[in-house]
N, C-alpha and C positions, 0 to 999 in steps of 0.2 A: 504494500500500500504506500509506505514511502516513497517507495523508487518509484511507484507512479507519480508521485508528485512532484520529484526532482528532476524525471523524465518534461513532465507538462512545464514543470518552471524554466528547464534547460530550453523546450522546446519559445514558449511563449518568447522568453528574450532574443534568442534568435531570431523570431521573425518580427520582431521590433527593432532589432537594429538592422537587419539588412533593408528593412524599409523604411527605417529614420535614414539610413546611408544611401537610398536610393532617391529617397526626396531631396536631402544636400547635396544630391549630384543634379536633382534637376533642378535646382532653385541656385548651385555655384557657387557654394559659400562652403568655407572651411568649417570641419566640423572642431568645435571647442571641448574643452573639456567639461565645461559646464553644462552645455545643450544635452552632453553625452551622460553625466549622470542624472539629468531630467526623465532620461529613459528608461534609465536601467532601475532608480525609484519607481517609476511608472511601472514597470514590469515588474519589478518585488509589487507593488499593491495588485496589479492583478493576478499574481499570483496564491496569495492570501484570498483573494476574492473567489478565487475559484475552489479555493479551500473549503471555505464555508459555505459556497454551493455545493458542495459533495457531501 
């Protein structure tokens, strides 16, 4: 049950940042390192959230 959960959180950020990195490739802007933990927060809370839906 854990590792499903480590599986879906590993999964979730990865497709958050290749698609946070594919939007600051179409918008042309360097990515910072603050933009960059914006996301990876955002993806810890959805993965909590997905928690408590289970």
């Amino acid at each position: 049950m854990i590792f499903y959960f480590i599986l879906e959180y590993i999964a979730v950020t990865t497709f958050m940042l290749v698609s946070f990195v594919l939007f600051k490739a179409i918008i042309r802007k360097p990515v910072s390192a603050w933009s960059l933990k914006i996301v990876l927060n955002a993806s810890f809370i959805a993965f909590f959230i997905s928690i408590f839906y289970t």
